[in-house]
C-alpha angles and dihedrals in degrees: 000000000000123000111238112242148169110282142172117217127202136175124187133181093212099176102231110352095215089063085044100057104096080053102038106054096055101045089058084050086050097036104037105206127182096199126036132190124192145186148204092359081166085217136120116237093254086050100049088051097052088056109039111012088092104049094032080058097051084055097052103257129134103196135199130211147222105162139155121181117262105358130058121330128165134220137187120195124185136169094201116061125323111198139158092014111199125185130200115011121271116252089015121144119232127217085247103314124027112281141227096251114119145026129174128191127160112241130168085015084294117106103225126188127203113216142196109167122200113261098224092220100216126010119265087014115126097248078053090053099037080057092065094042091058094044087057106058093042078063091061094045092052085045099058097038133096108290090249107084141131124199110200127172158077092320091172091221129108093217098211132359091261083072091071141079103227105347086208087069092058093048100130090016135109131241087054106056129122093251094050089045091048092046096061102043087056076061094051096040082066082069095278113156120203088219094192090053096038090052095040108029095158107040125102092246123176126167092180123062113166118229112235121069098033086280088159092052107043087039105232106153151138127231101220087142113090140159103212107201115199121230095272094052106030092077094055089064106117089175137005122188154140123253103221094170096068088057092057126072124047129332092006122167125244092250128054115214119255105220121199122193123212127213089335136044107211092194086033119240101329128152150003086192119018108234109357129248113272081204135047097189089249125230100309121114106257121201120208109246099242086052088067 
Protein backbone atom coordinates (compact mmCIF):
# COMPACT_ATOMS: atom_id res chain seq x y z
CA UNK A 1 0.00 0.00 0.00
CA UNK A 2 1.14 3.47 -0.51
CA UNK A 3 2.33 5.70 2.35
CA UNK A 4 0.33 8.77 2.57
CA UNK A 5 2.44 11.86 1.99
CA UNK A 6 2.58 15.64 1.37
CA UNK A 7 1.87 16.28 -1.79
CA UNK A 8 1.14 19.30 -4.30
CA UNK A 9 -1.32 18.75 -6.82
CA UNK A 10 -1.64 20.53 -9.91
CA UNK A 11 -3.91 20.26 -13.12
CA UNK A 12 -3.40 22.25 -16.14
CA UNK A 13 -5.28 22.48 -19.47
CA UNK A 14 -2.25 23.24 -21.38
CA UNK A 15 -3.70 23.31 -24.77
CA UNK A 16 -1.06 20.65 -26.97
CA UNK A 17 1.67 19.80 -25.00
CA UNK A 18 4.08 19.73 -27.82
CA UNK A 19 3.46 23.32 -28.38
CA UNK A 20 3.69 23.66 -24.35
CA UNK A 21 7.37 22.11 -23.74
CA UNK A 22 9.64 25.21 -23.58
CA UNK A 23 7.00 26.21 -20.93
CA UNK A 24 6.29 22.87 -19.20
CA UNK A 25 9.28 21.70 -18.24
CA UNK A 26 10.26 24.74 -16.27
CA UNK A 27 7.48 25.37 -14.62
CA UNK A 28 7.65 21.86 -13.10
CA UNK A 29 11.24 22.80 -12.28
CA UNK A 30 9.62 26.45 -10.60
CA UNK A 31 6.39 24.93 -9.14
CA UNK A 32 7.49 21.38 -7.86
CA UNK A 33 4.81 19.58 -7.97
CA UNK A 34 4.46 16.12 -6.92
CA UNK A 35 1.01 15.38 -9.06
CA UNK A 36 0.19 16.73 -12.35
CA UNK A 37 -2.83 16.70 -14.24
CA UNK A 38 -3.00 17.48 -17.15
CA UNK A 39 -5.69 18.20 -20.49
CA UNK A 40 -6.19 18.32 -24.30
CA UNK A 41 -2.09 17.32 -25.00
CA UNK A 42 -3.47 16.72 -28.52
CA UNK A 43 -0.66 13.31 -28.63
CA UNK A 44 -0.89 10.02 -28.99
CA UNK A 45 0.57 8.04 -26.32
CA UNK A 46 3.80 6.91 -28.58
CA UNK A 47 4.20 10.58 -29.36
CA UNK A 48 4.01 11.98 -25.92
CA UNK A 49 6.69 9.49 -24.86
CA UNK A 50 8.96 10.26 -27.37
CA UNK A 51 8.82 13.90 -26.19
CA UNK A 52 8.67 13.94 -22.81
CA UNK A 53 9.50 10.27 -21.30
CA UNK A 54 13.20 11.36 -21.05
CA UNK A 55 13.04 14.87 -19.22
CA UNK A 56 9.66 13.86 -16.94
CA UNK A 57 12.12 11.08 -15.83
CA UNK A 58 15.01 13.38 -14.96
CA UNK A 59 12.49 15.10 -12.73
CA UNK A 60 11.35 12.18 -10.98
CA UNK A 61 7.90 11.42 -12.64
CA UNK A 62 6.62 8.32 -13.73
CA UNK A 63 3.46 9.42 -16.14
CA UNK A 64 0.38 7.68 -17.50
CA UNK A 65 -1.47 8.24 -20.70
CA UNK A 66 -4.58 8.53 -22.31
CA UNK A 67 -3.76 10.29 -25.71
CA UNK A 68 -5.32 10.61 -29.53
CA UNK A 69 -3.59 12.60 -32.08
CA UNK A 70 -4.84 16.08 -32.68
CA UNK A 71 -7.77 16.42 -30.41
CA UNK A 72 -8.01 16.04 -26.69
CA UNK A 73 -5.58 13.48 -24.69
CA UNK A 74 -4.95 13.37 -21.07
CA UNK A 75 -2.21 12.85 -19.20
CA UNK A 76 -1.31 12.36 -15.15
CA UNK A 77 2.53 12.71 -13.88
CA UNK A 78 3.59 12.04 -10.44
CA UNK A 79 6.65 11.69 -8.77
CA UNK A 80 5.14 9.69 -5.79
CA UNK A 81 3.47 6.31 -6.66
CA UNK A 82 1.31 5.58 -9.99
CA UNK A 83 -0.89 2.38 -9.55
CA UNK A 84 -3.75 0.95 -10.92
CA UNK A 85 -3.70 3.15 -13.66
CA UNK A 86 -7.69 3.34 -15.68
CA UNK A 87 -8.37 5.14 -18.70
CA UNK A 88 -11.64 6.35 -20.09
CA UNK A 89 -14.64 6.12 -17.64
CA UNK A 90 -16.59 3.19 -17.46
CA UNK A 91 -20.16 3.41 -18.97
CA UNK A 92 -19.22 6.47 -20.66
CA UNK A 93 -20.61 7.31 -24.27
CA UNK A 94 -18.20 8.20 -26.96
CA UNK A 95 -18.73 10.89 -29.87
CA UNK A 96 -18.72 8.39 -31.79
CA UNK A 97 -15.89 6.47 -30.65
CA UNK A 98 -14.47 6.59 -26.92
CA UNK A 99 -12.46 9.50 -26.34
CA UNK A 100 -9.38 10.43 -24.95
CA UNK A 101 -10.83 12.20 -21.84
CA UNK A 102 -9.77 10.66 -18.56
CA UNK A 103 -7.32 8.81 -16.93
CA UNK A 104 -6.97 7.88 -12.92
CA UNK A 105 -4.26 6.50 -11.25
CA UNK A 106 -3.45 6.64 -7.05
CA UNK A 107 -0.58 8.18 -6.39
CA UNK A 108 0.79 9.37 -3.19
CA UNK A 109 -2.44 6.76 -1.27
CA UNK A 110 -5.12 9.46 -3.08
CA UNK A 111 -6.99 8.24 -6.12
CA UNK A 112 -6.66 11.44 -8.79
CA UNK A 113 -8.36 11.72 -11.94
CA UNK A 114 -7.39 13.66 -14.70
CA UNK A 115 -10.31 15.18 -16.57
CA UNK A 116 -11.20 16.80 -19.82
CA UNK A 117 -14.86 16.94 -20.10
CA UNK A 118 -16.46 17.35 -23.16
CA UNK A 119 -17.52 20.96 -23.83
CA UNK A 120 -20.76 20.32 -25.07
CA UNK A 121 -20.42 23.22 -27.96
CA UNK A 122 -24.30 24.61 -27.98
CA UNK A 123 -26.88 23.79 -25.60
CA UNK A 124 -29.30 20.97 -26.37
CA UNK A 125 -26.87 19.92 -29.23
CA UNK A 126 -25.72 16.21 -29.09
CA UNK A 127 -22.19 16.89 -28.29
CA UNK A 128 -24.19 19.02 -25.36
CA UNK A 129 -26.09 15.91 -24.45
CA UNK A 130 -23.35 13.42 -24.91
CA UNK A 131 -21.55 16.02 -22.08
CA UNK A 132 -23.98 15.13 -19.57
CA UNK A 133 -23.89 11.56 -20.39
CA UNK A 134 -20.42 11.46 -19.72
CA UNK A 135 -20.66 13.35 -16.74
CA UNK A 136 -22.94 10.89 -15.56
CA UNK A 137 -21.37 8.19 -15.64
CA UNK A 138 -18.02 9.87 -14.20
CA UNK A 139 -20.45 10.33 -11.33
CA UNK A 140 -20.88 6.31 -11.01
CA UNK A 141 -17.27 5.63 -11.29
CA UNK A 142 -16.41 8.21 -8.42
CA UNK A 143 -19.08 6.73 -6.73
CA UNK A 144 -17.95 3.41 -6.66
CA UNK A 145 -14.12 4.24 -6.06
CA UNK A 146 -11.78 4.45 -2.63
CA UNK A 147 -12.92 7.68 -0.51
CA UNK A 148 -9.59 9.38 -1.27
CA UNK A 149 -9.88 10.90 -4.42
CA UNK A 150 -9.26 14.10 -6.14
CA UNK A 151 -10.90 15.13 -9.57
CA UNK A 152 -9.10 17.57 -11.00
CA UNK A 153 -9.60 19.14 -14.82
CA UNK A 154 -10.95 20.97 -17.27
CA UNK A 155 -14.25 20.28 -16.18
CA UNK A 156 -15.82 23.04 -18.92
CA UNK A 157 -18.51 24.40 -16.13
CA UNK A 158 -18.51 27.71 -14.26
CA UNK A 159 -19.61 26.30 -11.45
CA UNK A 160 -21.60 29.37 -10.08
CA UNK A 161 -22.07 32.77 -11.42
CA UNK A 162 -19.52 34.03 -9.25
CA UNK A 163 -17.02 31.98 -11.78
CA UNK A 164 -17.69 34.68 -14.73
CA UNK A 165 -16.91 37.36 -15.59
CA UNK A 166 -20.45 39.07 -16.46
CA UNK A 167 -23.05 36.08 -16.53
CA UNK A 168 -24.85 38.04 -18.78
CA UNK A 169 -22.03 37.45 -21.24
CA UNK A 170 -22.53 33.43 -21.03
CA UNK A 171 -26.82 33.70 -21.56
CA UNK A 172 -27.34 30.81 -24.67
CA UNK A 173 -23.86 29.38 -23.94
CA UNK A 174 -22.56 26.25 -22.43
CA UNK A 175 -20.55 25.70 -19.53
CA UNK A 176 -23.24 27.75 -17.54
CA UNK A 177 -26.47 26.04 -18.14
CA UNK A 178 -29.00 24.51 -15.53
CA UNK A 179 -28.18 20.83 -16.56
CA UNK A 180 -24.21 21.33 -16.24
CA UNK A 181 -24.76 23.02 -13.19
CA UNK A 182 -26.91 20.45 -12.11
CA UNK A 183 -24.42 17.70 -13.28
CA UNK A 184 -21.49 18.80 -10.93
CA UNK A 185 -23.06 19.36 -8.10
CA UNK A 186 -24.51 15.29 -8.40
CA UNK A 187 -20.30 14.85 -8.20
CA UNK A 188 -20.01 16.91 -5.24
CA UNK A 189 -22.98 15.64 -3.56
CA UNK A 190 -20.82 12.28 -3.44
CA UNK A 191 -18.70 14.36 -0.88
CA UNK A 192 -16.72 16.19 -3.47
CA UNK A 193 -15.37 19.52 -2.21
CA UNK A 194 -14.37 22.64 -4.96
CA UNK A 195 -11.19 23.49 -2.62
CA UNK A 196 -10.35 27.17 -4.51
CA UNK A 197 -13.69 28.22 -4.01
CA UNK A 198 -14.05 26.67 -0.57
CA UNK A 199 -10.61 28.58 0.65
CA UNK A 200 -11.35 31.65 -1.10
CA UNK A 201 -15.41 32.04 -1.31
CA UNK A 202 -15.34 35.64 -1.81
CA UNK A 203 -12.55 36.36 -4.11
CA UNK A 204 -12.95 37.20 -8.13
CA UNK A 205 -11.11 33.90 -9.17
CA UNK A 206 -10.70 32.75 -13.03
CA UNK A 207 -8.25 29.83 -14.38
CA UNK A 208 -9.55 30.44 -18.56
CA UNK A 209 -9.03 33.73 -20.48
CA UNK A 210 -9.61 33.37 -24.42
CA UNK A 211 -7.11 34.71 -26.58
CA UNK A 212 -8.46 36.97 -28.86
CA UNK A 213 -9.88 40.59 -27.64
CA UNK A 214 -7.21 41.22 -24.49
CA UNK A 215 -9.44 38.90 -22.53
CA UNK A 216 -6.17 38.19 -19.93
CA UNK A 217 -5.61 41.73 -19.42
CA UNK A 218 -8.44 43.04 -19.02
CA UNK A 219 -9.45 39.78 -16.91
CA UNK A 220 -12.17 38.76 -18.19
CA UNK A 221 -12.27 35.16 -17.57
CA UNK A 222 -14.12 32.00 -16.57
CA UNK A 223 -13.02 29.34 -13.84
CA UNK A 224 -14.03 25.86 -15.72
CA UNK A 225 -10.68 24.28 -14.16
CA UNK A 226 -11.24 22.59 -10.62
CA UNK A 227 -9.64 20.04 -8.31
CA UNK A 228 -12.88 18.35 -6.37
CA UNK A 229 -11.32 16.54 -2.60
CA UNK A 230 -13.46 14.04 -1.10
CA UNK A 231 -14.30 14.21 2.41
CA UNK A 232 -11.37 12.33 3.55
CA UNK A 233 -8.74 14.66 1.51
CA UNK A 234 -10.33 18.19 1.35
CA UNK A 235 -9.40 18.91 4.95
CA UNK A 236 -5.77 18.16 4.40
CA UNK A 237 -5.59 21.61 1.63
CA UNK A 238 -3.14 24.12 3.18
CA UNK A 239 -3.48 26.32 -0.07
CA UNK A 240 -5.58 26.24 -3.35
CA UNK A 241 -4.86 28.73 -6.32
CA UNK A 242 -4.54 29.57 -9.56
CA UNK A 243 -1.17 30.24 -11.19
CA UNK A 244 -1.84 33.16 -13.35
CA UNK A 245 1.60 33.72 -14.08
CA UNK A 246 2.07 30.67 -16.09
CA UNK A 247 -0.77 31.91 -18.36
CA UNK A 248 1.19 35.39 -19.10
CA UNK A 249 4.46 35.83 -21.34
CA UNK A 250 4.89 34.33 -24.78
CA UNK A 251 3.21 31.03 -26.31
CA UNK A 252 0.76 30.49 -22.89
CA UNK A 253 -1.83 28.34 -22.88
CA UNK A 254 -5.79 29.44 -22.46
CA UNK A 255 -6.00 27.94 -19.06
CA UNK A 256 -3.71 28.61 -16.04
CA UNK A 257 -3.13 25.64 -13.77
CA UNK A 258 -5.03 25.50 -10.19
CA UNK A 259 -2.55 24.14 -7.84
CA UNK A 260 -3.77 22.47 -4.11
CA UNK A 261 -1.19 21.72 -1.23
CA UNK A 262 -1.63 18.91 1.15
CA UNK A 263 -0.71 18.81 4.37
CA UNK A 264 2.02 21.55 3.57
CA UNK A 265 2.16 24.85 1.55
CA UNK A 266 5.32 25.16 0.34
CA UNK A 267 4.73 29.07 -0.66
CA UNK A 268 2.42 29.24 2.45
CA UNK A 269 -1.27 30.15 1.98
CA UNK A 270 -1.07 32.26 -0.78
CA UNK A 271 -3.80 32.92 -3.54
CA UNK A 272 -6.24 32.52 -4.53
CA UNK A 273 -4.76 34.40 -8.12
CA UNK A 274 -0.72 34.67 -8.73
CA UNK A 275 -0.20 36.89 -9.13
CA UNK A 276 -3.33 38.88 -9.19
CA UNK A 277 -4.93 40.58 -12.01
CA UNK A 278 -3.55 44.44 -12.52
CA UNK A 279 -7.42 44.82 -14.43
CA UNK A 280 -10.75 43.87 -13.57
CA UNK A 281 -12.61 44.83 -17.49
CA UNK A 282 -14.62 48.00 -15.69
CA UNK A 283 -17.99 48.58 -15.95
CA UNK A 284 -18.36 48.43 -19.52
CA UNK A 285 -20.57 45.40 -21.28
CA UNK A 286 -18.26 43.09 -22.58
CA UNK A 287 -19.30 40.50 -25.50
CA UNK A 288 -17.59 37.28 -25.76
CA UNK A 289 -15.68 37.17 -28.89
CA UNK A 290 -17.33 34.40 -30.49
CA UNK A 291 -20.39 36.15 -29.80
CA UNK A 292 -19.21 38.91 -32.37
Amino acid sequence: MTTVEPVRVATWNVNSVKQRVPRLLPWLDQRQPDVVCLQETKLADDAFTALLEAPLKERGYEFALFGETQWNGVALLSRVGLEDVAVGIAGAPGFPHVEARAVAATCGGVRVHSLYVPNGREPDSDHYKYKLEWLAALRDVLEAGPADALVCGDINIAPADADLFDPAAYIGHTHVTEPERAALQAIEALGFHDVVRERWPDKRIFSYWDYRAGMFHRDLGMRIDLILASSSVAPRAEAAWIDRHARKGTGPSDHAPVIVDLDEAPDGDIGPVVPPPSASGGNKKVKLPQSK
